[in-house]
C-alpha positions in Angstrom: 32.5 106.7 57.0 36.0 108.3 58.1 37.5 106.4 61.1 36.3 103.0 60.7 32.8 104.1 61.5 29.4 103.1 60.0 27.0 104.8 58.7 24.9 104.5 62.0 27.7 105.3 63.9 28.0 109.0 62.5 25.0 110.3 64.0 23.6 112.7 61.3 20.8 114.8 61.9 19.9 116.3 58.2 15.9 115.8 57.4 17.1 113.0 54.8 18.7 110.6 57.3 15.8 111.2 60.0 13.4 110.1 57.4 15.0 107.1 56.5 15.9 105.9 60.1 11.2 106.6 60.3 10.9 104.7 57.9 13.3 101.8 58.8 11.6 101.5 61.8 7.7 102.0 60.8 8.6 99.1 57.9 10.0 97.3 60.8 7.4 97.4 63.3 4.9 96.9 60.0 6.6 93.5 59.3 6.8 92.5 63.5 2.9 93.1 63.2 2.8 90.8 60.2 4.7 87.8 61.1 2.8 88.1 64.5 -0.6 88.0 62.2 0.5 85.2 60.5 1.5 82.6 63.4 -1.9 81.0 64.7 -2.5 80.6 60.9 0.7 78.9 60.7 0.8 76.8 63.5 -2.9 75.4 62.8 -1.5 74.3 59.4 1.6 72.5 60.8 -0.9 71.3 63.2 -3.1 69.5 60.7 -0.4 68.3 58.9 1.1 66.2 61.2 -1.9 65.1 62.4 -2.4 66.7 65.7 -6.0 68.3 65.2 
């Protein structure tokens, strides 16, 4: 973090770092698929609760 820079910014290739920045992005795309899951159950609720079913 010399510079000003972030972590992301430094670019750094050991094993450790590539299996975090894996991970990041399967837990990401794991919690894109959940939310996505999740919103026709949603919206019928809202739905019915404001009395438009």
């Amino acid at each position: 973090m010399e510079n000003g820079k972030t972590m992301q910014e430094d670019d750094c290739q050991c094993p450790e770092c590539a299996r975090r920045a894996e991970e990041h992005v399967e837990s990401e795309t794991f919690g894109l698929a959940v939310l996505i899951a999740l919103m026709p159950i949603m919206t019928l609720t809202l739905f019915g609760h404001i009395g438009l079913l």
